[in-house]
Structure formats: C-alpha cells, structure tokens
C-alpha positions as a printed Julia matrix, in Angstrom:
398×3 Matrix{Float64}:
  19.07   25.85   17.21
  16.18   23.95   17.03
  13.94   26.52   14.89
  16.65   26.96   12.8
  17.12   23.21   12.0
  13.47   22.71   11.81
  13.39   26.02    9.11
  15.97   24.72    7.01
  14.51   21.44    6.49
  11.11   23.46    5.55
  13.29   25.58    3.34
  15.23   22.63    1.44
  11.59   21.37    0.62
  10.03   23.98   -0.46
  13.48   24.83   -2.93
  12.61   21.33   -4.09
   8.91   21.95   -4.9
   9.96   25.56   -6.66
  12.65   23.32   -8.86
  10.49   20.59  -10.08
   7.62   23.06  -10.77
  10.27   25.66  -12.62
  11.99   22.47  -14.76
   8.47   21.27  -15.74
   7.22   24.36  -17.55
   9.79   23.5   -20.36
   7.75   20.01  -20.83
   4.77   22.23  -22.04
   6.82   22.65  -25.29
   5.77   20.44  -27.66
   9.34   18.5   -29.07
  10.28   18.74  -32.63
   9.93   15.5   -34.74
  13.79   14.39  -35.01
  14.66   14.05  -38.79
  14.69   10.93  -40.86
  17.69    8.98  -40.03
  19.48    6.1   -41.05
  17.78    2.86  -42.13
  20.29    0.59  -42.23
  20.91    0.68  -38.14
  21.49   -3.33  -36.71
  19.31   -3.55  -33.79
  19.5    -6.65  -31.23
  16.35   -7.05  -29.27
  16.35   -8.49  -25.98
  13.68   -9.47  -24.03
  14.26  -10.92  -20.45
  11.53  -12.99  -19.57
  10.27  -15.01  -16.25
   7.5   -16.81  -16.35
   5.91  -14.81  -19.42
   4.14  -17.67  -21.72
   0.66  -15.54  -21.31
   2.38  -12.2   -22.26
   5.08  -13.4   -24.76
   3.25  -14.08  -27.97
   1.47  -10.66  -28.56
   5.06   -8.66  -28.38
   6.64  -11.1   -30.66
   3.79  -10.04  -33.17
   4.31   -6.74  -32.48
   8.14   -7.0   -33.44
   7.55   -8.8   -36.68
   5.01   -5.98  -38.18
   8.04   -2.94  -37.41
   8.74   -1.2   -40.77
  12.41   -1.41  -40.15
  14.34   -4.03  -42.53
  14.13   -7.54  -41.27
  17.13   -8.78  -42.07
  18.5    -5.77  -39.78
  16.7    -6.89  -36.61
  17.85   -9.7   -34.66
  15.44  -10.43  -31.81
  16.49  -12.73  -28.63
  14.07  -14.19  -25.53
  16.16  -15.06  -22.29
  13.64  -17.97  -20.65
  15.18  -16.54  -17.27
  14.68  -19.84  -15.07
  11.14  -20.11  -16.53
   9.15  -23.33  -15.03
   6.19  -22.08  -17.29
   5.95  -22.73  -21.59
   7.75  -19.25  -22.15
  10.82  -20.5   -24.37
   8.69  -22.85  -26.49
   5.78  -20.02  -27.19
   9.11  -17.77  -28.35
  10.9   -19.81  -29.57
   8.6   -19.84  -32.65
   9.25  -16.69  -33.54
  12.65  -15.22  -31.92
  15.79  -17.02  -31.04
  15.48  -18.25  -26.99
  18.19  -18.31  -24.78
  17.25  -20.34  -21.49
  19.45  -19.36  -18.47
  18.72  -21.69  -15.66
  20.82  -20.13  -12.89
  22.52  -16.98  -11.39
  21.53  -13.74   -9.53
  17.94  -12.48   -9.6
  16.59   -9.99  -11.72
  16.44   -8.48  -14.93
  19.92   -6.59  -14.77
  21.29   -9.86  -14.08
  19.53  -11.75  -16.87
  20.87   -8.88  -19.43
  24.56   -8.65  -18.01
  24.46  -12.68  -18.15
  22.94  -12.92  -21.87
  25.67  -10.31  -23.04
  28.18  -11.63  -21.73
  27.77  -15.06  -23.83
  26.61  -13.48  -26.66
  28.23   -9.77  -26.89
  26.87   -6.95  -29.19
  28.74   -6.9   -32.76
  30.51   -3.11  -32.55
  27.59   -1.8   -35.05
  24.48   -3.33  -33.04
  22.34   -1.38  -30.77
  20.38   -2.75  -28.01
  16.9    -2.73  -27.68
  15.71   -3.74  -24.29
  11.94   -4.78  -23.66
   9.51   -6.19  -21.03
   7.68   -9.61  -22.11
   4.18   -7.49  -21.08
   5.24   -4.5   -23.64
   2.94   -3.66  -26.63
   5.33   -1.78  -29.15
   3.89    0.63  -32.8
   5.16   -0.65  -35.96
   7.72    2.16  -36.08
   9.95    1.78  -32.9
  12.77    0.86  -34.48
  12.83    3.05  -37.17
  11.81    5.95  -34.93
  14.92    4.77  -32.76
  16.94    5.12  -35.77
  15.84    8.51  -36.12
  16.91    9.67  -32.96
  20.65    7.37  -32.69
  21.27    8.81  -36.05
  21.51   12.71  -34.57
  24.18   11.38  -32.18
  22.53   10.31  -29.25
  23.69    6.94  -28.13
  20.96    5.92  -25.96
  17.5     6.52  -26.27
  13.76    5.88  -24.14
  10.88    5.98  -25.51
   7.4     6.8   -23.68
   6.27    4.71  -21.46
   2.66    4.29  -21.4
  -0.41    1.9   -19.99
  -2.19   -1.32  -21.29
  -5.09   -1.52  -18.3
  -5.63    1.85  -17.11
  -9.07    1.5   -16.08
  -8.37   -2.4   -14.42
  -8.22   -0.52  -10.69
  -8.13    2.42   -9.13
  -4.66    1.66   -8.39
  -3.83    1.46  -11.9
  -5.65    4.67  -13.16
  -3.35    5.85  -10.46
  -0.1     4.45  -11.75
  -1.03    5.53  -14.82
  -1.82    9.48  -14.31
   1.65    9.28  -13.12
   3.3     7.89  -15.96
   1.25   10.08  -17.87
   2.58   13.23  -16.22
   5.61   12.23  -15.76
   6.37   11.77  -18.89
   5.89   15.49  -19.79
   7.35   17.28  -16.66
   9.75   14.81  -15.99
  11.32   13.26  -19.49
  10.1    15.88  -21.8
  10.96   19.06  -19.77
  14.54   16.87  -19.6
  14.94   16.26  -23.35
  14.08   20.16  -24.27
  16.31   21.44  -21.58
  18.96   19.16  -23.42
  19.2    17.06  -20.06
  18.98   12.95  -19.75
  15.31   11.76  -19.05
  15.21    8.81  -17.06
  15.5     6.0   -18.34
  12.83    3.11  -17.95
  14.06   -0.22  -17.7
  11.95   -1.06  -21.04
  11.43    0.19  -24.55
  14.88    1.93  -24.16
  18.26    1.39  -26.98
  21.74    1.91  -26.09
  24.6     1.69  -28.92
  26.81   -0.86  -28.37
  30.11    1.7   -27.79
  27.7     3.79  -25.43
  27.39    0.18  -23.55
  30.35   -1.05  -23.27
  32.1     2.44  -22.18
  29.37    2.5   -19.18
  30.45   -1.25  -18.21
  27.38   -2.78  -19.13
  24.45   -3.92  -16.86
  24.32   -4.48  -13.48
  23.03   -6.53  -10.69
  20.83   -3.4    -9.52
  17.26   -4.07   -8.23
  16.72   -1.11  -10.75
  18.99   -1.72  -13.32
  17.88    1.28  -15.52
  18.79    4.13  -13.18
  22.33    2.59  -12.18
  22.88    1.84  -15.84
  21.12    5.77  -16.67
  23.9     7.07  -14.18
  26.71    5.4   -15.58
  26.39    6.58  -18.84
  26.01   10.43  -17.26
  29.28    9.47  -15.61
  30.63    8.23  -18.96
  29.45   11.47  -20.79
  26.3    10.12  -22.49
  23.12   11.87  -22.91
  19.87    9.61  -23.34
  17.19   10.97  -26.17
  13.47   10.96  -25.3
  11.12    9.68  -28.1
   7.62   11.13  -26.54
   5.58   10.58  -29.78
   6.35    6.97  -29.49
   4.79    4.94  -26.77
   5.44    1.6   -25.7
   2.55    0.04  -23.08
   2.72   -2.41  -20.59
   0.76   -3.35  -17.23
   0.27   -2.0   -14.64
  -0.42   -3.67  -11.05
  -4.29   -3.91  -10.14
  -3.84   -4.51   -6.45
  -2.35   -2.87   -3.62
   0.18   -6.2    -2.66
   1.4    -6.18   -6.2
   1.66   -2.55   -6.33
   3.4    -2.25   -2.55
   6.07   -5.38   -3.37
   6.94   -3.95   -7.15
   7.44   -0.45   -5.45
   9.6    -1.59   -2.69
  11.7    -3.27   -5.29
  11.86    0.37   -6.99
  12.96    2.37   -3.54
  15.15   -0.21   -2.43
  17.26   -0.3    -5.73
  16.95    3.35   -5.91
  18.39    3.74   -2.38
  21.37    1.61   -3.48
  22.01    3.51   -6.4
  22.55    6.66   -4.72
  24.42    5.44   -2.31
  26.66    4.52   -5.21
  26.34    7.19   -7.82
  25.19   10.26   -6.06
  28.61   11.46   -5.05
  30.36   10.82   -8.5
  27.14   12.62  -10.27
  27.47   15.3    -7.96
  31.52   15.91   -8.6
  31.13   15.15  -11.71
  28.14   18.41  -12.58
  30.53   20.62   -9.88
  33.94   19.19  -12.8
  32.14   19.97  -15.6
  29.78   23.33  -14.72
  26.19   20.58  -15.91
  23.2    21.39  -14.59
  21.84   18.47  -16.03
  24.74   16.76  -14.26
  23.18   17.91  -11.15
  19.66   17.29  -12.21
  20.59   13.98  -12.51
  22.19   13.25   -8.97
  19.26   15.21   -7.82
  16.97   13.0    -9.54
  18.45    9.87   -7.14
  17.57   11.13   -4.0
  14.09   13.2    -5.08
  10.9    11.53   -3.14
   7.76   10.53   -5.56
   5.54   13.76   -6.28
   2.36   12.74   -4.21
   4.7    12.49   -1.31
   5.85   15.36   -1.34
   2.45   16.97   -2.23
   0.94   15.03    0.45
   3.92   16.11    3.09
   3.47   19.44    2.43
  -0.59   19.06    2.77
  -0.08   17.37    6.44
   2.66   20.44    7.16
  -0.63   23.08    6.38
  -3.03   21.73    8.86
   0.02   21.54   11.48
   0.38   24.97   11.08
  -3.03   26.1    11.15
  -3.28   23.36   14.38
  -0.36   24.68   15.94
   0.54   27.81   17.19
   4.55   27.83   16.3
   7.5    29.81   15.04
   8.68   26.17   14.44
   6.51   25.43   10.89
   6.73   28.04    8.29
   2.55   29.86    7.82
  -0.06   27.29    7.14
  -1.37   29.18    3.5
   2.43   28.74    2.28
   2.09   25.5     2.65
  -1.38   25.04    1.55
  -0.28   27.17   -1.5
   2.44   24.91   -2.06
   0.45   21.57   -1.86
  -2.52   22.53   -3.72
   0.13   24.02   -6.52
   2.25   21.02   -6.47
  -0.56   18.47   -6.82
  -2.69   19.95   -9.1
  -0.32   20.83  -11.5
   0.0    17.98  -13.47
  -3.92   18.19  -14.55
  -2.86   20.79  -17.32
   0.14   18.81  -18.4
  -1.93   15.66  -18.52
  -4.74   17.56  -20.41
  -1.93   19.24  -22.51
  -1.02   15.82  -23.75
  -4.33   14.8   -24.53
  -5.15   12.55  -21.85
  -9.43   12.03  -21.73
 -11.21   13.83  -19.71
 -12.77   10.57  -17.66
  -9.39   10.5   -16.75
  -8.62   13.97  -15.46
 -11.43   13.55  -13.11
 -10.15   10.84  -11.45
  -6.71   12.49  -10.44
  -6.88   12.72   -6.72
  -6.55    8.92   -6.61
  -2.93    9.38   -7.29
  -2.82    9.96   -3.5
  -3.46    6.19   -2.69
   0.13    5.77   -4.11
   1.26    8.56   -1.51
  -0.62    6.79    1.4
   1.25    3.31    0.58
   4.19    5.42    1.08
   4.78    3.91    4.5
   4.26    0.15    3.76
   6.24    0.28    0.56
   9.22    2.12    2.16
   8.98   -0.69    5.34
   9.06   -3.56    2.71
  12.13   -1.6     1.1
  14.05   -1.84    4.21
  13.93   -5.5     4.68
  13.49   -6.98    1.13
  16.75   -7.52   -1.18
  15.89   -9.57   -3.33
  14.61   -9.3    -7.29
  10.36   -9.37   -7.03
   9.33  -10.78  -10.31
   5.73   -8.49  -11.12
   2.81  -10.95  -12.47
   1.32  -10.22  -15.66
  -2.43  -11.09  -16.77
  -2.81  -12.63  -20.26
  -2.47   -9.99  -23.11
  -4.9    -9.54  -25.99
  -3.85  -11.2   -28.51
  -5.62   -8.16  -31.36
  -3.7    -6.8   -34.27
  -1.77   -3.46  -33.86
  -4.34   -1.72  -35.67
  -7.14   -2.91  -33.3
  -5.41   -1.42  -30.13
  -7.07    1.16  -28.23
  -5.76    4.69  -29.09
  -4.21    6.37  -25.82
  -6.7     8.06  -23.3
C-alpha cells in the first residue's frame, strides 16, 4: 500500500511537470497585434496607494503623456491611511481620495473606493501600483484589445531594478518567463492568463457581474476566478509592459511572498471546487487550467523537488522512488527550459547567464510558506524612490 501511495504521488508530479511543459510550447508563438479599436473608450484609473509620496509622481507623468483622449481618462489616487505626503504630491495632478480606515490591503482599498464612487455603465477600470512605470500607449492598446470583446484585460508585467540584487534578477527571470509560458501560452490557447494585481482593466459590466473586489490578501486571483466563474475570459497584452519593483532583500522578498501563498491558499479553498464543476459543466479546459492554476506550486519548487527526488534515488536503493535519471531528466528539463523562452523574448544575454539564481527563490520556499501559516494580515511592500526621467529616457527591456 505504501509503494503504491508513494508511486502515485511521484506520478501526479511528474503529470504536472509533462502539463506545464506541453501548455508552454504554445507561448513560443509569437501573438498577433490585436486590431485598432475604439478610441472613444472612458477609462477610470485607480491607483491604491500607502505610503507612496517617493513613487507617486513619476506614474502620474506617465499617465498624462498616454495618446488616448484626455478628456476620456479620469484618473483617481486612494491616500489609503497614508501618514506620509502621498495625497498632496497627487493631488496635483489626479483627483485623491483619502480613506482613513477599514480592512487592510489593496482589495479592500478598491472595493471601498468603488463603492463611494461606482463606475458609470460605459467606464472601464484601470487598476495600477503607485511603483508602476506605464508606455504612452496603455490605454489605447487596452482599447484595442476591450474592443474585440474581451472584458478584462493584463498587460505584461515587467521589472524597474533588475540588476538591484541577486534576488531581484531572480524575481525578474521569473516574470520574464512567466510571462511567455504562463500568460502567453494562455492567451494563444484562448485560455485566461493570470491576472496581476496591476496594469490590468476590467469593463465595468464584466465587474459588477463578478461582484467586484474583495478583501483577498491577493485580490487579483480571487477577482481572476470570479470572472471564470462568471464566464469572462481576460486578454493578454504581451507587447505592452508595465514595470514596477521588485524586492532587493531576502525579508522583503520572504514577507511579500508569504502574503502571495497565504492569499493564494485562501482562494482555493474558496474557488477551486466551483472552477473545477464549473470546467467538468461546461467541457473547458481552460476552466480546468484555471482551478489547476490555484493549487500549482512555483516552478523552481517543483524543479528543485524533483532535483532532491534524483539524488534520493541514486542514494537509495528502493522500489519506493521512481529511477534517479527520470528524475534527473525531469529536473534538468523543467528548469532549464525557460532559458529559450527567455532568450526567445529577447531577454540579454548578461541575463541568461545568471538563471540558476532563480533557485534562491526555491530555497526560501520553507521560510516563506512558515510566515504564510501564521501571518493574515495585508504586508504593505516598500518602494525606493523612482527616477523621475522622461518616458523616452527609460531603459529599453533587457
């Protein structure tokens, strides 16, 4: 009984690596440019800020260069129980909201805001981070993609301060491949990516049939399941990418990630079950990838499990463990895959050769998932000062 336990939990994970490595070959596929939509799209911008008067200033500037039609853009700071300058430094350029009490976190903040000031029934919502650095065609490349009926959209998520630690070149390579076997293998399948919690619109009607935000330590996958559940699809715009920061040190990194897996756990406790009936109800696979997608450990994890499982089995002499070179197969394949994907999206090579440092992020696995356990509440991630340079004068992407 035993064996066969032990083999079927080997089994389940190696049927997980074979998945994510079949579903990312269809991110190699570059996407198709969506067609020039609408122009005359409302957009409401919200940006929930704590504590952000370093940050706040540079994305404001960003917003008032975008080549979509000012008059059409309405663009809103909630001062979320700031004790800093945050609401004055916006308020010179957006309107400023100042909410002074309530539940933690950003869900909260957005649900609140809402609330007292609802979307008009043509207005989309834009959602951004305080530390975001947007192009000058967001909205308008937004508009594209709401205008071929998709009623949510993310854009790509990508990285202000790559080379500020190792731990951020680390977070970074991720982003960086995720966004190609993850979100774009998603969007050409015809799937939902993920969405981000940032640089992501939702239509009003899309909104309001999901019930709105939550109070979710990760408000963007329990939001990104509702609308499965409420027959939404979410549109990937990968040739549009929105940076922020990423942490430099390992307590930042640990606390923000144990924010992540503790919100994540709650929203599968929650959602995973209707996901899953709801793909069995309606034949998805994408249903299904979805649900999946709530209970699915990070990639170096699992690369690194399946590394430890290879010198077991080479250590050990057992009909318990399946053959050490499957497994060493299966790690080596599984973490070096995402080189050619990274260099397929034209990541720098001075980057590529620093990908094994993506394992520090699997060996804070432990702490991260011990803070998870015990902390419930929202952790609010510091931000350094932004450059304050013009849009042309940013860096072009690694």
């Amino acid at each position: 009984m035993l064996r066969v336990l032990a083999l079927a939990a080997q089994g389940v994970l190696m049927a997980l690596i074979l998945y994510d490595l079949v579903v990312s070959l269809w991110g190699w596929r570059q996407p198709a440019r969506s067609l020039p939509g609408r122009r005359d799209l409302r957009f409401r911008v919200v940006i929930a800020a704590h504590n952000e008067q370093q940050a706040i200033g540079t994305l404001l500037n960003d917003l008032a260069a975008q080549d979509h039609p000012a008059n059409l853009v309405r663009i809103c700071v909630v001062a979320d129980r700031c004790d800093d300058d945050t609401a004055a430094v916006a308020s010179a350029s957006a309107e400023v909201v100042e909410r002074t009490d309530g539940p933690d976190g950003k869900g909260a903040a957005l649900r609140w805001y809402l609330e007292g000031y609802p979307l008009d029934s043509d207005e989309t919502l834009v959602v951004l981070d305080a530390d975001n650095r947007v192009p000058l065609q967001l909205l308008s490349r937004f508009g594209d993609e709401l205008s071929q009926e998709r009623p949510a959209v993310q854009a790509y998520l990508d990285v202000t301060n790559p080379d500020a630690s190792w731990l951020a070149t680390a977070s970074a390579l991720t982003y960086w491949a995720s966004n190609r076997m993850v979100q774009l293998a998603r969007r050409n399948l015809g799937w939902s990516p993920d969405l981000g919690g940032t640089a992501m619109a939702i239509s009003a009607a899309a909104l309001e049939s999901a019930g709105g935000f939550g109070d979710s330590l990760t408000e963007d996958k329990d939001l990104g399941a509702r609308l499965a559940l409420a027959g939404h699809k979410v549109g990937w715009l990968h040739d549009v990418r929105v940076r922020d920061e990423k942490p430099e040190t390992t307590a930042v990194t640990v606390r923000q990630r144990a924010r992540w897996v503790a919100g994540k756990r709650s929203v599968s406790r929650q959602h995973f079950v209707p996901l899953l009936g709801a793909a069995i109800r309606r034949a998805s696979l994408g249903l299904f990838d979805q649900a999946m997608r709530l209970i699915h450990p990070g990639r170096s994890l699992v690369a690194l499990i399946a590394a430890v499982m290879a010198v077991v089995a080479a250590l050990i002499d057992t009909s318990l463990i399946f053959p050490w070179p499957l497994w060493a197969g299966a790690a080596l394949i599984y973490f070096l895959a995402p080189i050619a994907f990274l260099k397929r999206d034209g990541v720098s090579g001075r980057y590529l050769v620093r990908y094994p440092v993506v394992v520090l992020l699997a060996v804070l696995w432990l702490p991260i998932r011990v803070m998870s356990m015990g902390g419930r509440g929202w952790y609010h991630t510091p931000h350094e000062a932004t450059s304050e340079s013009s849009l042309d004068e940013r860096p072009d992407r690694p």
